[in-house]
GUMAR-434415 format. One record per residue (C-alpha): residue number from 0; residue in three letters; x, y, z. Coordinates in nm, 2 decimals, padded with zeros to 4 digits. Example, Ala and Ser with C-alpha at 12.3 -4.5 7.8 and 13.67 -1.06 7.14 Angstrom:
! GUMAR-434415
  seq  type       u       v       w
    0   ALA   01.23  -00.45   00.78
    1   SER   01.37  -00.11   00.71
! end
This chain:
! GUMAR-434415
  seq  type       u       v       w
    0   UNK   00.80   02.18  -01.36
    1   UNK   00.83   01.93  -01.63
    2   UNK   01.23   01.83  -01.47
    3   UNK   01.06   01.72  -01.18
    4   UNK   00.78   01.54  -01.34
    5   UNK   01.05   01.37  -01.56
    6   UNK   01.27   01.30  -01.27
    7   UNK   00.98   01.11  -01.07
    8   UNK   00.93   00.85  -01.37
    9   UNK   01.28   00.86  -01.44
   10   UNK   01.28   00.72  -01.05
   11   UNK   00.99   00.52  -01.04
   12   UNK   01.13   00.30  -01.40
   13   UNK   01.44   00.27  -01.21
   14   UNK   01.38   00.17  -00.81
   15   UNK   00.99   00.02  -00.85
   16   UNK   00.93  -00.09  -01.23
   17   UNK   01.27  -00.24  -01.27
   18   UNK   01.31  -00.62  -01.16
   19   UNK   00.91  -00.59  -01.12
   20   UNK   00.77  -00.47  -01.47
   21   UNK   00.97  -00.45  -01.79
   22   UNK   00.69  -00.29  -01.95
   23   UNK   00.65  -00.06  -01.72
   24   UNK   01.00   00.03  -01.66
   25   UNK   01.01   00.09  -02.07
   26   UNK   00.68   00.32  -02.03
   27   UNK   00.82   00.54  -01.78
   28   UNK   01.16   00.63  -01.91
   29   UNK   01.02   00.69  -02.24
   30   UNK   00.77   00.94  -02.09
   31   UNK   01.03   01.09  -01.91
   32   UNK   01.19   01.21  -02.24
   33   UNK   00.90   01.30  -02.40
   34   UNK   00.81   01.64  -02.41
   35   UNK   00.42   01.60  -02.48
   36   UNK   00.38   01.36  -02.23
   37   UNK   00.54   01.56  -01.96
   38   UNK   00.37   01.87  -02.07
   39   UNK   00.05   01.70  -02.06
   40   UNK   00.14   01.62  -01.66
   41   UNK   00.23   01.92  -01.58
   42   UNK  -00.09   02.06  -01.65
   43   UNK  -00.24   01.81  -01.38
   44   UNK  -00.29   01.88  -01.03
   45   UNK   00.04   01.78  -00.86
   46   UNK  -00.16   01.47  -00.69
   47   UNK  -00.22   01.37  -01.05
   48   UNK   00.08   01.31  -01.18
   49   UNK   00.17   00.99  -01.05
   50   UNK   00.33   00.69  -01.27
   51   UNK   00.07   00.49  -01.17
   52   UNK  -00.19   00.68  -01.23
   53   UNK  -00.09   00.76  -01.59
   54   UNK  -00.03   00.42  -01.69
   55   UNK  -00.35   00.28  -01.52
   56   UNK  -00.61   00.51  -01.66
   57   UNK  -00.40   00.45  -01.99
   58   UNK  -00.51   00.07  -01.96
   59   UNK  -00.87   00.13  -01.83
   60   UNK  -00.94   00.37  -02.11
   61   UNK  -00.74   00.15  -02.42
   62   UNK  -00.63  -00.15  -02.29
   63   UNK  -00.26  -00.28  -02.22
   64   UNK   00.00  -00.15  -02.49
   65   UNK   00.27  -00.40  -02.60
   66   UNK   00.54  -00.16  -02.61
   67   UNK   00.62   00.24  -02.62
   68   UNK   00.51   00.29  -02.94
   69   UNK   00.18   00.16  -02.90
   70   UNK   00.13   00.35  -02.59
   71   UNK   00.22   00.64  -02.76
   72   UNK   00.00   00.61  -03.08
   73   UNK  -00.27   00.56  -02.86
   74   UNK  -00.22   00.85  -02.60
   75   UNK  -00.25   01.05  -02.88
   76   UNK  -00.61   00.98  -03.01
   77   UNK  -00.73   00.94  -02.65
   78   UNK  -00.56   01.17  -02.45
   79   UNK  -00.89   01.34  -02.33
   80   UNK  -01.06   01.01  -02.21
   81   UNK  -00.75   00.94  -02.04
   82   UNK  -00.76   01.27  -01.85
   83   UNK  -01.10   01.20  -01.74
   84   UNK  -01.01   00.94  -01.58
   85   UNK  -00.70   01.06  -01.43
   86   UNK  -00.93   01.35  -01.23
   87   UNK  -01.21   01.12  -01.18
   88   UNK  -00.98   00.79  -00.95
   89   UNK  -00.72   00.78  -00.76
   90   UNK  -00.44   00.52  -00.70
   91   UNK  -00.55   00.26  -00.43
   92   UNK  -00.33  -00.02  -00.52
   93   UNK  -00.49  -00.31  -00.26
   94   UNK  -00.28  -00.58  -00.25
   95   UNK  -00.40  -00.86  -00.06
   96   UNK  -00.06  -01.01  -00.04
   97   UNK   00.06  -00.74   00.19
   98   UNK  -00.10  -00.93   00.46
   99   UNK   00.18  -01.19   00.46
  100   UNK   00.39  -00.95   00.58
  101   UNK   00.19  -00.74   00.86
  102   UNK   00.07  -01.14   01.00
  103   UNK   00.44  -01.16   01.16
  104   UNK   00.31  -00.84   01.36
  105   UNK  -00.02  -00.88   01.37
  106   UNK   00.04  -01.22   01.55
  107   UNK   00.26  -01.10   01.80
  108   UNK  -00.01  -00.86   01.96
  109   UNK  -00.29  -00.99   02.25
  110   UNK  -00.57  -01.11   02.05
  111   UNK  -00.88  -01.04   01.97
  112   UNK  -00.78  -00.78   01.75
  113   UNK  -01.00  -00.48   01.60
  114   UNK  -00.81  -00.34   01.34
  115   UNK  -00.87  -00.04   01.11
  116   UNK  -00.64   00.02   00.82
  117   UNK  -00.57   00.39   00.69
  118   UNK  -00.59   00.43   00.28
  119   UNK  -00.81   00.08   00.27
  120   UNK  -00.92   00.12  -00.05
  121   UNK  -01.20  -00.19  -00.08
  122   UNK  -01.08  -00.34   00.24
  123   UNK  -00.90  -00.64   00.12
  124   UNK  -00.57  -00.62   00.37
  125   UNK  -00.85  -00.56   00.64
  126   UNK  -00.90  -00.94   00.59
  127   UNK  -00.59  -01.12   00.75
  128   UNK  -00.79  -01.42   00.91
  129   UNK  -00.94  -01.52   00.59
  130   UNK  -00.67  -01.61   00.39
  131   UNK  -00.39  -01.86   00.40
  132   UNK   00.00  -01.81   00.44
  133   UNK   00.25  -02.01   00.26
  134   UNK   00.62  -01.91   00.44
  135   UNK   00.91  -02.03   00.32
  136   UNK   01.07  -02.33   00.51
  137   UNK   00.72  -02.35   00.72
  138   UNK   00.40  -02.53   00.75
  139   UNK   00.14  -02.37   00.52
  140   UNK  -00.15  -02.28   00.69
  141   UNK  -00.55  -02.12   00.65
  142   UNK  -00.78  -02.14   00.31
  143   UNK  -00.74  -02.03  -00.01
  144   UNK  -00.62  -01.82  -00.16
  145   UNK  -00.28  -01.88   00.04
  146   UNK  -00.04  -01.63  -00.01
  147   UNK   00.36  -01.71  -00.04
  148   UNK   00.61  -01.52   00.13
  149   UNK   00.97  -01.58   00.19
  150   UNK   01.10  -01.51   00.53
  151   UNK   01.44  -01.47   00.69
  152   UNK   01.53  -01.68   00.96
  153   UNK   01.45  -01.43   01.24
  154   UNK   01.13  -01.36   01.13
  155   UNK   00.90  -01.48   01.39
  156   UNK   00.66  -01.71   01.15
  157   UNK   00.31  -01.74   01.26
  158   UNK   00.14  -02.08   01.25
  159   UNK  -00.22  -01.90   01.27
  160   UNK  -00.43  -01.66   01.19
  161   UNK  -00.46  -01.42   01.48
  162   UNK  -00.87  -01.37   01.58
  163   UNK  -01.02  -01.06   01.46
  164   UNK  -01.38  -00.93   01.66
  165   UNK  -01.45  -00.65   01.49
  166   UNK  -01.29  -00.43   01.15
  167   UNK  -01.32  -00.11   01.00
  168   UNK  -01.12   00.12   00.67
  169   UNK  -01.10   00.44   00.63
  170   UNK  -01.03   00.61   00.27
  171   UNK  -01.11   00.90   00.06
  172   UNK  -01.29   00.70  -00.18
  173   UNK  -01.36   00.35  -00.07
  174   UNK  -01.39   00.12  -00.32
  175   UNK  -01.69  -00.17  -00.30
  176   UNK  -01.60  -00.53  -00.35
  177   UNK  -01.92  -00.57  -00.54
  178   UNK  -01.90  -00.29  -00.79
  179   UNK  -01.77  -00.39  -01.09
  180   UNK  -01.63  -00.03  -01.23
  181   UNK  -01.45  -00.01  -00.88
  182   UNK  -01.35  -00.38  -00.95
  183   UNK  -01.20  -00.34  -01.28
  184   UNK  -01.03   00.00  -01.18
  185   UNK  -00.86  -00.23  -00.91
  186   UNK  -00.74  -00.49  -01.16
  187   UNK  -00.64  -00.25  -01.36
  188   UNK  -00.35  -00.09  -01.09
  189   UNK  -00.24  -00.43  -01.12
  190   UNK   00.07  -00.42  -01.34
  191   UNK   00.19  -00.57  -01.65
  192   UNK   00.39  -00.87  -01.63
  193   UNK   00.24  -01.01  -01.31
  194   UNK  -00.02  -01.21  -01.33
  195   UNK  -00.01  -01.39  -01.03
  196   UNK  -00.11  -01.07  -00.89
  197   UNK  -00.42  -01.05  -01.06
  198   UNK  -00.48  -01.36  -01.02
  199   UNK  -00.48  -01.33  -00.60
  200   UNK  -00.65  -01.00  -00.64
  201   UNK  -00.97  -01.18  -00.79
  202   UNK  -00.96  -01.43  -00.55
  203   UNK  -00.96  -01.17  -00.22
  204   UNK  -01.19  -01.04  -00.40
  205   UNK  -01.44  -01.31  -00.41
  206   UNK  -01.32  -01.41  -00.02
  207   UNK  -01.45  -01.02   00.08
  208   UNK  -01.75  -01.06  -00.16
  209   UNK  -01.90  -01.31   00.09
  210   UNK  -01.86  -01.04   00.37
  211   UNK  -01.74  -00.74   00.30
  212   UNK  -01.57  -00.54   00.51
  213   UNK  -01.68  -00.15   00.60
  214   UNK  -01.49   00.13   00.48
  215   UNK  -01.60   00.49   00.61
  216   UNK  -01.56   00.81   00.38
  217   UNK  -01.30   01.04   00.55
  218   UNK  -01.01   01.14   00.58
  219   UNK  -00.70   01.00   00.81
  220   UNK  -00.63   01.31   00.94
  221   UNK  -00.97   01.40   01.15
  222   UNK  -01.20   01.11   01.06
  223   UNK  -00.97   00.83   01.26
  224   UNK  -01.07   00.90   01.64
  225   UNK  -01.47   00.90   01.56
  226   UNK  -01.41   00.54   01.38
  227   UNK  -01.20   00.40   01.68
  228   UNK  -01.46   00.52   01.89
  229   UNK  -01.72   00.27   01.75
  230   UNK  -01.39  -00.05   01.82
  231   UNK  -01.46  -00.28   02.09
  232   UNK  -01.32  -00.16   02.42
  233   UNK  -01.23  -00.51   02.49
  234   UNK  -00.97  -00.64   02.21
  235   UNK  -00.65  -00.45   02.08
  236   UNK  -00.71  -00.17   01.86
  237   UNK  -00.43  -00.20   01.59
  238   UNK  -00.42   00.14   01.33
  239   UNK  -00.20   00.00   01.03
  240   UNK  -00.13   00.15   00.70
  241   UNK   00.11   00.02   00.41
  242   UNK   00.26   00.29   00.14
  243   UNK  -00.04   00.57   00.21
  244   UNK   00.15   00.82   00.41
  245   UNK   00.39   00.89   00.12
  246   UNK   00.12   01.10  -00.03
  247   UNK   00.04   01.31   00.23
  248   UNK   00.28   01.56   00.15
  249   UNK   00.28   01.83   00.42
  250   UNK   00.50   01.68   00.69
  251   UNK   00.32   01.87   00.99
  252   UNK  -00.03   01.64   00.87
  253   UNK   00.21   01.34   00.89
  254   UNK   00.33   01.43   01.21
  255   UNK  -00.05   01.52   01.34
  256   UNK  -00.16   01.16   01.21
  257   UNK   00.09   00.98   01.39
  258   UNK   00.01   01.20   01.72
  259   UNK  -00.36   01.08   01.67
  260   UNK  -00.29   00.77   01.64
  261   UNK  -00.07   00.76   01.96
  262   UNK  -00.35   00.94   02.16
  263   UNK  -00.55   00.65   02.05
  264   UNK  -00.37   00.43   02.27
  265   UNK  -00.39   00.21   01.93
  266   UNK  -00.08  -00.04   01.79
  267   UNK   00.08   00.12   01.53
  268   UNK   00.22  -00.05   01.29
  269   UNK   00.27   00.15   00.96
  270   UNK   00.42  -00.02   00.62
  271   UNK   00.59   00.28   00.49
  272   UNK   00.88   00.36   00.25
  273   UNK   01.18   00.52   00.47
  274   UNK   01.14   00.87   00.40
  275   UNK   00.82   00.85   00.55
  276   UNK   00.88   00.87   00.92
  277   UNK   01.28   00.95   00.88
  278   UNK   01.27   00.96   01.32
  279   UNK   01.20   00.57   01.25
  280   UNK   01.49   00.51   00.97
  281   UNK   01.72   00.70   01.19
  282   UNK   01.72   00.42   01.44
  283   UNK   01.86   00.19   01.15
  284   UNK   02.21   00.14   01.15
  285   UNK   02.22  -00.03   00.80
  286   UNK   01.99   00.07   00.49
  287   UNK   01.76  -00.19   00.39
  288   UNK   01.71  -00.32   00.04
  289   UNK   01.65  -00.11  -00.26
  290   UNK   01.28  -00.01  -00.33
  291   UNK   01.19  -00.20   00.04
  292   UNK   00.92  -00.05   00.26
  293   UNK   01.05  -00.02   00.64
  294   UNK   00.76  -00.18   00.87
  295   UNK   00.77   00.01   01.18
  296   UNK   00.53  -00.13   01.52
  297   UNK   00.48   00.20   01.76
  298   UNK   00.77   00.36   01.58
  299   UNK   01.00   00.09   01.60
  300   UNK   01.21  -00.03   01.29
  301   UNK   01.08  -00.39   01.29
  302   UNK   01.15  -00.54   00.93
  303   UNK   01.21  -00.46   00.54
  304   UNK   00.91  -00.58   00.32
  305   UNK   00.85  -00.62   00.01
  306   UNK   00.61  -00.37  -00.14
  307   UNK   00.37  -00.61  -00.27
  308   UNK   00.39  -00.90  -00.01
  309   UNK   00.63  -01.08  -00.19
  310   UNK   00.90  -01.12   00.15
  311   UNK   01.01  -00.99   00.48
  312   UNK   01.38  -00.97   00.65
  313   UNK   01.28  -00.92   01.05
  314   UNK   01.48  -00.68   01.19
  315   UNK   01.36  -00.62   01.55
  316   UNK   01.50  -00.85   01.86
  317   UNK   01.20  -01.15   01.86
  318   UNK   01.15  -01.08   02.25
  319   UNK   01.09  -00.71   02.26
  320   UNK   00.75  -00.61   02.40
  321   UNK   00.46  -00.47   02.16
  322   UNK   00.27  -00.21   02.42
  323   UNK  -00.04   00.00   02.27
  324   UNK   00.15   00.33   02.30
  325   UNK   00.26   00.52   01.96
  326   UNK   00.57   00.78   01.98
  327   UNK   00.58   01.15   01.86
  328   UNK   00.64   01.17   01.48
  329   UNK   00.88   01.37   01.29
  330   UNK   00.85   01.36   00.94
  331   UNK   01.03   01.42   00.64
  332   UNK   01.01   01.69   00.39
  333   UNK   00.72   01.64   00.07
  334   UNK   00.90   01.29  -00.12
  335   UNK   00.74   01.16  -00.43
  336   UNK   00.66   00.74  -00.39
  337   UNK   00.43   00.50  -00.57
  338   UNK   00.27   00.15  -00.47
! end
């Protein structure tokens, strides 16, 4: 039990943390060779033993360590609150920034749009029209806060905001914009080493503040065709998620979600690492950059994104069709991944 744990850290310092988070990366392979630590894992529920989880309810219970040491000394003394917390949230990593990269497919659909996004958390990617877009080489367009994003040259830049009528999340446990617990749990998923994230996470968060958008209770896997229901019939319903599926871990629920979601009649696009919907990567004739996620529109391989926003490489031909029509999914076997 503990080799697994160990290798999962071991993973996450090496392909997520590293280039990203030297703090992080540090944390991680040190817990990986610490027996305590990995024994205190193992006695989580498997859903609980995420890197991210660990080091966030670290942070929210003592505050940021500067190195392993610290992190260490303090685990100790605290190791009960941090448990607490571990059982109590959940990691729903809601990076506003993401939405530079679904805008090159969002804009590409017939507008209006009424999207709902799967694993919303408190709704901020659900917000596409209310932020600005800074491509590389391109005009920037839209308010602040304007998020940068480098683009290759096929990408198919936008030059404005598609319209949205009508929005909805769902998610386990929404989070609300105006909570503040909910709000500092959501900085605190944040990592070390990037504050330009935190700094864009605050202001999405004061952009949904002045209207926030709904998220619904449930779960993606039967509460999806009662929201769409309530989406106006006349606009295109778009279902998107980015780095949620990975911890669904039975394959056959994958497969049932994506079969919902094509009986939906919906746009699919889903922001997924590869493993997630291996049918998709199969279509791939070259693997895409280390630690990428694999942005897929009706199961089509359409471009590698950065997990956090940060860039896109298109990959799809510019002039093939987008119809509301979602394939059968098969999925991979249970793969470990953190956003």
């Amino acid at each position: 039990m503990t080799d697994a744990i160990a290798k999962r850290f071991r993973r996450f310092a090496e392909t997520e943390a590293r280039g990203h988070s030297p703090l992080y990366e540090s944390l991680t392979q040190s817990i990986a060779s610490d027996p305590e630590l990995l024994a205190f894992l193992a006695d989580l529920p498997v859903s609980k033993q995420q890197p991210n989880l660990l080091l966030a309810a670290q942070r929210f219970v003592c505050g940021t360590p500067a190195n392993w040491h610290e992190f260490r000394a303090v685990f100790s003394t605290r190791k009960d609150a941090i448990r607490t917390e571990i059982l109590k949230r959940r990691t729903q990593t809601n990076e506003p920034a993401r939405c530079a990269v679904l805008l090159p497919a969002l804009a590409r659909l017939p507008g209006p749009l009424v999207p709902i996004e799967v694993g919303a958390s408190a709704g901020l990617c659900l917000l596409p029209d209310r932020y600005g877009y800074a491509f590389d080489g391109h005009q920037p367009f839209g308010p602040q806060p304007r998020f940068a994003c480098r683009a290759n040259a096929t990408t198919p830049v936008p030059t404005h905001v598609p319209a949205v009528t009508w929005r909805a999340g769902l998610d386990l446990n929404p989070l609300d914009v105006r909570n503040p617990d909910d709000m500092t749990w959501l900085e605190t998923l944040v990592w070390p080493d990037q504050p330009e994230r935190l700094a864009r996470l605050r202001a999405a968060i004061q952009v949904a503040r002045t209207d926030p958008p709904r998220i619904v209770a449930g779960d993606l896997l039967t509460s999806l065709p009662s929201l769409a229901a309530e989406a106006p019939k006349d606009a295109t319903l778009v279902v998107f998620h980015t780095a949620v599926l990975a911890y669904v871990a039975d394959p056959d629920a994958r497969a049932a979600f994506a079969s919902t979601v094509r009986d939906l009649k919906a746009v699919w696009i889903s922001n997924e690492a590869p493993f997630v919907f291996p049918h998709i990567a199969a279509k791939l004739t070259t693997p895409g950059p280390r630690g990428a996620l694999l942005l897929a529109i009706n199961g089509e391989p359409t471009a590698w994104t950065d997990p956090h926003g940060a860039w896109i490489q298109w990959i799809a031909p510019v002039d093939r069709p987008v119809t509301p029509t979602c394939p059968d999914a098969n999925v991979s076997p249970k793969a470990e991944f953190d956003a």
